[in-house]
C-alpha positions as CSV (number, residue, x, y, z in Angstrom):
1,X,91.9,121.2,119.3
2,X,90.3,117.8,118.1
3,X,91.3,114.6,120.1
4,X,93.3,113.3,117.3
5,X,95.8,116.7,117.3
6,X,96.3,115.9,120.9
7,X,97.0,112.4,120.9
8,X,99.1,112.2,117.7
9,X,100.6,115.9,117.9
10,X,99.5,116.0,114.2
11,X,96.5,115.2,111.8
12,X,96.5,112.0,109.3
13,X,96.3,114.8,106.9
14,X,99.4,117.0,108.3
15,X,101.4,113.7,108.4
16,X,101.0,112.4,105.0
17,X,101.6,116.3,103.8
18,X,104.4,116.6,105.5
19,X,105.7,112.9,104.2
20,X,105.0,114.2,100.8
21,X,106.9,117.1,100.7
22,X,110.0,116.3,101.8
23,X,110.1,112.4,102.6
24,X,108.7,109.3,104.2
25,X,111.8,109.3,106.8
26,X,112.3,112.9,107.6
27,X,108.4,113.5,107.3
28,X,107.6,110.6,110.3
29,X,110.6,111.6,112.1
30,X,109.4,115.2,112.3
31,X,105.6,114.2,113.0
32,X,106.8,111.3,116.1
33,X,109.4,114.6,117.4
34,X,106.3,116.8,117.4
35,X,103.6,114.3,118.7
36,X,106.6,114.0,121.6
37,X,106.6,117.8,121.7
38,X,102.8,118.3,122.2
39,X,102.8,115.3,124.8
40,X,105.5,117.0,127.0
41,X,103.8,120.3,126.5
42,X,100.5,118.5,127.9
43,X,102.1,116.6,131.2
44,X,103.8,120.4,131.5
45,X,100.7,121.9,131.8
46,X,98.9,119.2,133.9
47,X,101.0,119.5,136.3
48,X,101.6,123.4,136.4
49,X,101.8,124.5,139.9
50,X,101.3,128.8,140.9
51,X,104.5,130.2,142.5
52,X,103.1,133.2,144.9
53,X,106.2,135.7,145.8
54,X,106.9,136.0,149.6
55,X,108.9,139.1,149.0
56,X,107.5,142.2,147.9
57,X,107.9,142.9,144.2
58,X,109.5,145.8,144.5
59,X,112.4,144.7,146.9
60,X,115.1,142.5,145.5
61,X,115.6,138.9,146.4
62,X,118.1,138.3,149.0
63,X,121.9,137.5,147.7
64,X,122.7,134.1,148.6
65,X,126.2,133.6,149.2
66,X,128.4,130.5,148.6
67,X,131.2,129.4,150.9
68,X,134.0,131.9,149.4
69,X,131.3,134.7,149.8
70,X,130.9,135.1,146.5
């Protein structure tokens, strides 16, 4: 991806087709929620960690049991 789709979430060109087609107002609103989208989506996968399984795959996980031993 070039370094504009990852800072804006969208091309100049994507933004002003998308303002063309159905609005100035919906069209920015849609490109700002999906420049949002792609910058949460980046600081998710910065700060990805690896979960490693203690228990063997093939037992189940322990039942943890609340106070009325549910």
């Amino acid at each position: 991806m070039s370094d504009q789709v990852m800072r804006t979430g969208l091309t100049f060109n994507s933004r002003k087709a998308l303002m063309n087609n159905i609005g100035e107002a919906a069209g920015t609103e849609i490109a700002n929620l999906i420049a949002e989208m792609a910058a949460e989506i980046e600081e998710l996968r910065r700060t990805k960690v690896s979960v490693t399984r203690i228990v063997p795959a093939n037992d189940p996980a322990p039942r943890i049991r609340d106070k009325a031993g549910v």
